[in-house]
C-alpha positions in Angstrom: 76.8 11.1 0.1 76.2 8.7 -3.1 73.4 8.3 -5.8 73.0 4.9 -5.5 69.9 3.4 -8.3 66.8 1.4 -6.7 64.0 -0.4 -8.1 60.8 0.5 -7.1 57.4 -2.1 -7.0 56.6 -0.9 -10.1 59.8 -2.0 -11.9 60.9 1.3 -12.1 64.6 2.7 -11.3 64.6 5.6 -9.6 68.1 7.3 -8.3 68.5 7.8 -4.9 70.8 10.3 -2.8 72.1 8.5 0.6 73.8 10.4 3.3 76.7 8.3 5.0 77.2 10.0 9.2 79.7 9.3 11.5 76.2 8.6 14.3 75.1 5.2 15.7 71.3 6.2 14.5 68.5 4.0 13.1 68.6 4.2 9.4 66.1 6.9 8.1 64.1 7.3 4.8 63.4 10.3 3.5 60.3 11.3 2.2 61.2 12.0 -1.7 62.7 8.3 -1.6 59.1 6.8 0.0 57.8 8.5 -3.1 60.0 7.5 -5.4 59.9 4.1 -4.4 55.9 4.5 -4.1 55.5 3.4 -0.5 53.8 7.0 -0.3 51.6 7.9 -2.6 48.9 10.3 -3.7 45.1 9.7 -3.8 43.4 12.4 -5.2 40.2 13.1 -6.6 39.2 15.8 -8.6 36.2 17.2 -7.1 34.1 20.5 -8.9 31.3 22.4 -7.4 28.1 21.4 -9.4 24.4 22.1 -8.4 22.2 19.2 -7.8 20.2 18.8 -11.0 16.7 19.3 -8.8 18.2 22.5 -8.7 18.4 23.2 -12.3 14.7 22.9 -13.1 14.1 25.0 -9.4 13.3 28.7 -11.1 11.3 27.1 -13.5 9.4 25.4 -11.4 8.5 27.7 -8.9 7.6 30.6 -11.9 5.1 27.7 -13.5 3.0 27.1 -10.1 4.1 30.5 -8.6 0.7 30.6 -7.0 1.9 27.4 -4.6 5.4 29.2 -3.6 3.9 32.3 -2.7 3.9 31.5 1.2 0.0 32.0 1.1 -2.4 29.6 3.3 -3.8 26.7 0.7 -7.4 26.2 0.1 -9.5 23.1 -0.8 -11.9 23.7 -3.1 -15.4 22.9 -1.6 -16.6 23.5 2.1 -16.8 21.2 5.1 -19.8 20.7 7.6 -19.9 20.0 11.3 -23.6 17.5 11.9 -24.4 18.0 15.7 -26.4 15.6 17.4 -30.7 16.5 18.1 -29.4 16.8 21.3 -26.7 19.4 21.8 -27.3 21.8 24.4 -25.9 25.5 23.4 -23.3 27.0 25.9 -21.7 30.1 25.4 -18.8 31.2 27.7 -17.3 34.4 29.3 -14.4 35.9 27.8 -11.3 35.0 30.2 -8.9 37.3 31.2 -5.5 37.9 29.2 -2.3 38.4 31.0 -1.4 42.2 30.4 2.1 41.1 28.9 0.5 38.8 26.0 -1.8 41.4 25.0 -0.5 42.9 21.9 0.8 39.3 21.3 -2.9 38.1 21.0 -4.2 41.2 19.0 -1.1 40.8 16.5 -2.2 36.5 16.0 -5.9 37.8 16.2 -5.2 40.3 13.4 -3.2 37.8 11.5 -5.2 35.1 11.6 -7.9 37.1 9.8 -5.8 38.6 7.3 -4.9 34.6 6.1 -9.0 34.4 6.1 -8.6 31.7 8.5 -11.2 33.7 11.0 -13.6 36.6 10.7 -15.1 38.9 12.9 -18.9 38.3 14.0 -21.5 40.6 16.0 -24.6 38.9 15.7 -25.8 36.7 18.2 -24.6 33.0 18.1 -25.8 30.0 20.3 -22.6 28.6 20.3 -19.5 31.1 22.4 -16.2 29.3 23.2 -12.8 30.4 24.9 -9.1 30.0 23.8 -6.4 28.9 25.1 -2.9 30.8 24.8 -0.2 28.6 24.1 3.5 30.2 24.0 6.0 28.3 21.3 9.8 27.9 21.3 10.3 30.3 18.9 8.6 32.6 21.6 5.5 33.3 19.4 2.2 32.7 20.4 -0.5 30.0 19.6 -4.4 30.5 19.9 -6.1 27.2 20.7 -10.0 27.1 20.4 -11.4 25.2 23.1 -14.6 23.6 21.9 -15.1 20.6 24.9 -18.7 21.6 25.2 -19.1 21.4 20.9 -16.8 17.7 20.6 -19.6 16.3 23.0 -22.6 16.5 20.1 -20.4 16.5 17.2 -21.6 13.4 15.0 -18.1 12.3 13.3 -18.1 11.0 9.4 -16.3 7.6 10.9 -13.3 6.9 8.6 -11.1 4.3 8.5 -7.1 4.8 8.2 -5.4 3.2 5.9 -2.8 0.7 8.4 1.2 0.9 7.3 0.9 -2.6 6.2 -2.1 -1.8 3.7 0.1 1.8 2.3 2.8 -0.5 1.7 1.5 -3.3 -0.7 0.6 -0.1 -2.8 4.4 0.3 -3.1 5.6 -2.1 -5.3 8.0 -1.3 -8.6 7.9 2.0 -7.5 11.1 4.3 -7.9 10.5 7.9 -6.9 8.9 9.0 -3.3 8.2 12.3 -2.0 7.4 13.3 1.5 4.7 16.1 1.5 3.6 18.1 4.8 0.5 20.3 4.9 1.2 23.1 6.7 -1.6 24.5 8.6 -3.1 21.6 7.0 -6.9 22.0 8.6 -7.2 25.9 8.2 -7.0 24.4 4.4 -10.8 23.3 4.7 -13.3 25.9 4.1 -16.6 26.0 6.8 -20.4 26.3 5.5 -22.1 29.4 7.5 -23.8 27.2 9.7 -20.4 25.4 10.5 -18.5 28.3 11.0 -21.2 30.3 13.4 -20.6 26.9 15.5 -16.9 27.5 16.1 -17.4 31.0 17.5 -15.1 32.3 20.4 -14.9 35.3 22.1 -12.0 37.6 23.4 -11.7 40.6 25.6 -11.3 42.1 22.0 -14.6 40.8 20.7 -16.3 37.3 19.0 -15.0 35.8 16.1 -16.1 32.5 14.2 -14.0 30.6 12.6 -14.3 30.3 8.4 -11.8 27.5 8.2 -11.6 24.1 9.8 -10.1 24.4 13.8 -7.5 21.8 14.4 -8.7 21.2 17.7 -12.6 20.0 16.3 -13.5 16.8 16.9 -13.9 15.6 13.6 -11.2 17.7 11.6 -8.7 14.6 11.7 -11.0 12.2 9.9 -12.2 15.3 7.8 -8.8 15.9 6.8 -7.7 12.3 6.3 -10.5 11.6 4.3 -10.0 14.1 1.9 -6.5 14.0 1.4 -7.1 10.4 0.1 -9.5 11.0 -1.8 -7.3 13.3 -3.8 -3.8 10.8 -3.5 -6.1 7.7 -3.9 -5.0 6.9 -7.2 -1.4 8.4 -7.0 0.9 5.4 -6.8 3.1 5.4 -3.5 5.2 2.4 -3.8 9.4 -0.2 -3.3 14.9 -2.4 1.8 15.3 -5.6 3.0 11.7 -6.1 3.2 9.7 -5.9 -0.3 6.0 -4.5 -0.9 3.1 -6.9 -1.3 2.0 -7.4 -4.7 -2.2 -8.5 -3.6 -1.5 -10.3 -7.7 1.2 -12.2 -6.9 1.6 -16.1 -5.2 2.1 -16.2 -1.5 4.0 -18.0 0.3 3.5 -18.7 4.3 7.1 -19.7 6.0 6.3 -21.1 9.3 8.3 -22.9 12.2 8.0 -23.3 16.1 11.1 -23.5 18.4 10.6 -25.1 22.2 10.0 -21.3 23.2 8.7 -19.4 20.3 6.6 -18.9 16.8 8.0 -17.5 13.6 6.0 -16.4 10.6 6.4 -14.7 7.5 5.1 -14.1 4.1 7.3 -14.3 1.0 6.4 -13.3 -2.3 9.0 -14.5 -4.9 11.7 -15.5 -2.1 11.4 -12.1 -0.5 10.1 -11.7 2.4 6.9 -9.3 3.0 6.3 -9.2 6.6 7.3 -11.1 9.9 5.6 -12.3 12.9 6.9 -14.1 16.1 5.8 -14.2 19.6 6.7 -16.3 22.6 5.1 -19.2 23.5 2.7 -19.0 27.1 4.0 -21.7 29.6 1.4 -24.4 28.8 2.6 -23.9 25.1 5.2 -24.7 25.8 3.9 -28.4 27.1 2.7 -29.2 23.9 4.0 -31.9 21.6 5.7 -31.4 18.5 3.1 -31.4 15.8 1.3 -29.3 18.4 3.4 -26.8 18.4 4.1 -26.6 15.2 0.5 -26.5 14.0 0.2 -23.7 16.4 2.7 -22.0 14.4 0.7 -22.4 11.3 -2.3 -20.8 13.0 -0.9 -17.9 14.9 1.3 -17.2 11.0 -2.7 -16.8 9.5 -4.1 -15.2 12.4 -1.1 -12.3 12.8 -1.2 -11.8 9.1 -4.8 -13.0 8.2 -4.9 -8.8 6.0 -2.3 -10.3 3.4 -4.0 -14.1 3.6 -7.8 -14.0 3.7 -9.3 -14.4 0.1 -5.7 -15.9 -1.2 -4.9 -19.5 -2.1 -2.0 -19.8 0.4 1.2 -21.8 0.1 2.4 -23.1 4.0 5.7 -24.4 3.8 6.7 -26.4 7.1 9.1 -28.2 8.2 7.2 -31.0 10.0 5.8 -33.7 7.6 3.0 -35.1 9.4 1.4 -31.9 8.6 1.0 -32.1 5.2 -0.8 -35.6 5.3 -2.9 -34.2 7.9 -4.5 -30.9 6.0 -5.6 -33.8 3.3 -7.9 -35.7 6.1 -11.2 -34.5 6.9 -11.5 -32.8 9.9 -13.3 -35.7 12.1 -10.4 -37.9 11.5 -7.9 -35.1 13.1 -6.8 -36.1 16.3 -8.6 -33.9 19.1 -6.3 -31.7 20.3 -5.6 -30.6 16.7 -9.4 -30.3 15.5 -9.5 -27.0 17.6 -6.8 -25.7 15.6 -7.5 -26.1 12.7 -11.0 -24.9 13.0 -9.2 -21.9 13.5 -8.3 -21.5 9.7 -11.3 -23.1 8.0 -11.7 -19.6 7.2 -8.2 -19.6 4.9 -7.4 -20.8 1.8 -4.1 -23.2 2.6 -1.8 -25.8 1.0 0.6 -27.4 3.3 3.5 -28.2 1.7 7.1 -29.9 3.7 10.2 -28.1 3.3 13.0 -29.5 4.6 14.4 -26.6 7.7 17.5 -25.6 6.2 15.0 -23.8 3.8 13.3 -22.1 6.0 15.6 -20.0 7.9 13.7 -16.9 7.9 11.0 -18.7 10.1 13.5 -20.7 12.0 15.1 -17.6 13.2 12.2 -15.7 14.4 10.9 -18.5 16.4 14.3 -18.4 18.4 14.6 -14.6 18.3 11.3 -13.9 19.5 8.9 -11.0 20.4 9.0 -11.6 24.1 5.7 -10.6 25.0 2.6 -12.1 26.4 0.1 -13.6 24.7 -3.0 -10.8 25.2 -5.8 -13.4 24.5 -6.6 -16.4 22.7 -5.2 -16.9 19.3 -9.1 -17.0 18.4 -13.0 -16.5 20.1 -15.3 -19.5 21.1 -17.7 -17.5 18.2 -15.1 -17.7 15.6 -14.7 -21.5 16.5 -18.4 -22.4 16.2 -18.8 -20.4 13.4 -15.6 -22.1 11.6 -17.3 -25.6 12.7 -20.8 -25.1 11.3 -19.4 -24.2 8.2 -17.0 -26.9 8.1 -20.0 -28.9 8.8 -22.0 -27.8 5.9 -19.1 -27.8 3.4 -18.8 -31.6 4.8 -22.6 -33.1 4.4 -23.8 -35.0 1.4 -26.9 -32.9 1.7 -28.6 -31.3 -1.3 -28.6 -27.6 -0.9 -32.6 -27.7 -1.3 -32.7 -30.2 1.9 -30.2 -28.0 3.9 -32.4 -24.9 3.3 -35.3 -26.7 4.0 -33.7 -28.0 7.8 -32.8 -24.2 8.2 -36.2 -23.5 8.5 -37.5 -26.4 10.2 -35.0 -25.3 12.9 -36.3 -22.0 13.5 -39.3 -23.3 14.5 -38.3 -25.8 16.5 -38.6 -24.1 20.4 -36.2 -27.2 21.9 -33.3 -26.1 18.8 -33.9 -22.3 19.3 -33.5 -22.8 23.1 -30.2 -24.7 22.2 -29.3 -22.0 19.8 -29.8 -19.8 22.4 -27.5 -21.2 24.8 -24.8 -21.9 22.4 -24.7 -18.5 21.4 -25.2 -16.6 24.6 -24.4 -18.8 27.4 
């Protein structure tokens, strides 16, 4: 053997032992001279054990709003009222029979049920008797559903109107912190009136009870619930991927294009894009010229995302020129084909402005990676059209507003003008 020095990558000198044998064998290095010469080498990184810092602030959390932690059912201040139509016709129901092996399963949900306060037990006589419906879970415990098909028919529902995705997410901009929040037993959180609660009675081998909180399977409870829940996060702020939030105050910008076999929308709001929209084009879309086409694109971009346009000056950048000069021409000195078309945006708010198509890729790509789907009806309604024309019209005739109002009139008493009315409207 010899210690014979090396230099390593580092410009170090290490000395090295090697071992001369009387062997034909490949060469071998040894593992203390790959580390000397660094071709191994050590990556480690010092890791300690430390708590989240949510946890930190945990105890004293949960000892400030102990009342929340404390596994209890919640309860919304205020009660909740079920309207029944003039009409309703009463029913009450027998009592149907329990399978002997879920009896003490029902008696022990029964007895829970009203130790949460969610129902109570009743003896005096009610209009209104419905059945249950036993419902075994994967964790091998038992659900009671109510079974009020005879009550949903008469119940008049307090129509409410869900927010869309779309219209929670322009709420989201500049926000930084989210939180996901799931109301357990969220409906036995809304408290009945007496007259609401005698309604939702059902009755057991073991005797009637009525219900004091809202019954999940009601037909009204969703909207109920929905309702109030954003009433009470209306004015929380939920808001910030790829995509970005709407900002309703901000410019908007409408990036169109139209490939041989598809459309290709989306908003942008400084450069970032919003939403998207493409669709396929039908067969005899497909027949249509090029400024056809690509003025279809403008109008399907307003129509599928008319929420985020309508009431908005709107930027329309395109990459076909002739369109620009032809938003600036009246509408009777369109060409035909296009008048129809564009009637079907009088109703926006747009300035058509060229862009050459290596700017708008966004669009360019979705009209060749399509939604392939068919087209379910027309882009617009013949009542939308006239409707668009007439006010196109107006907007369009050197008429005082005095001697317009006073030809409104004349023409509701003309019987040869309200037949045509009649016909234009109806068929």
């Amino acid at each position: 053997s010899a210690m014979i020095p090396l230099v390593n990558k580092n410009n170090e000198t290490k000395l090295l032992e090697f071992i001369v044998v009387n062997v034909e064998c490949p060469p071998i290095l040894g593992l203390q001279a790959s580390i000397d010469l660094n071709l191994i080498t050590y990556h480690i990184n010092m890791v300690s054990d430390s708590e989240p810092l949510i946890n930190k602030y945990t105890d004293a959390i949960k000892h400030e709003f102990k009342d929340l932690f404390d596994g209890k059912l919640g309860s919304i201040p205020g009660t909740v009222s079920i309207t029944l139509d003039s009409n309703a016709k009463p029913v009450a129901q027998p009592a149907r029979r329990i399978p002997f092996g879920l009896v003490d399963d029902v008696k022990a949900e029964l007895a829970r049920m009203v130790t949460d306060g969610v129902i109570e037990p009743i003896t005096k006589p009610t209009k209104w008797v419905h059945n249950i419906v036993i419902v075994r879970r994967k964790n091998n415990k038992i659900r009671l559903c109510f079974d009020p098909r005879q009550l949903n028919k008469y119940i008049i529902r307090a129509r409410f109107q869900l927010p869309t995705f779309d219209e929670v997410k322009s709420r989201l901009k500049d926000a930084k912190f989210f939180v996901v929040l799931d109301a357990s037993n969220g409906f036995w959180m809304f408290n009945l009136d007496e007259a609401s609660s005698e309604l939702l009675t059902f009755i057991t081998p073991f005797g009637r009870f009525a219900f004091k909180r809202m019954a999940f399977e009601v037909a009204s409870a969703p909207e109920e619930f929905c309702r109030i829940f954003c009433q009470m996060f209306e004015n929380v702020e939920v808001n910030s991927g790829v995509l970005s939030y709407f900002d309703p105050k901000s410019h908007i910008v409408l990036s169109v294009d139209s490939s041989s076999q598809g459309l290709g929308a989306v908003i942008l709001q400084n450069n970032k894009p919003i939403v998207y929209s493409s669709r396929a084009l039908t067969k005899s879309e497909q027949a249509y010229c090029s400024i056809e086409r690509e003025m279809l694109g403008i109008v399907n971009g307003c129509i599928k995302l008319r929420q985020f346009l309508i009431g908005r000056r709107v930027e329309v950048h395109t990459d076909h020129r002739p369109l620009e000069t032809l938003f600036k021409r009246p509408l009777n000195k369109v060409p035909p084909r296009l008048q129809r078309m564009m009637l079907a945006v009088q109703g926006f708010d747009l300035h058509v402005v060229y862009k050459p198509g290596k700017e708008l890729f966004i669009a360019h790509a979705l009209s060749r990676a399509f939604v392939d789907e068919p087209v379910e009806k027309e882009f617009y309604t013949l009542n939308e059209e006239v409707i668009c024309q007439v006010n196109a019209l107006i907007e369009n005739l050197p008429i005082a507003d005095r001697i317009l109002d006073r030809i409104k009139n004349e023409t509701c008493k003309d019987t040869e003008l309200i037949e045509l009315k009649k016909y234009i409207t109806a068929g």
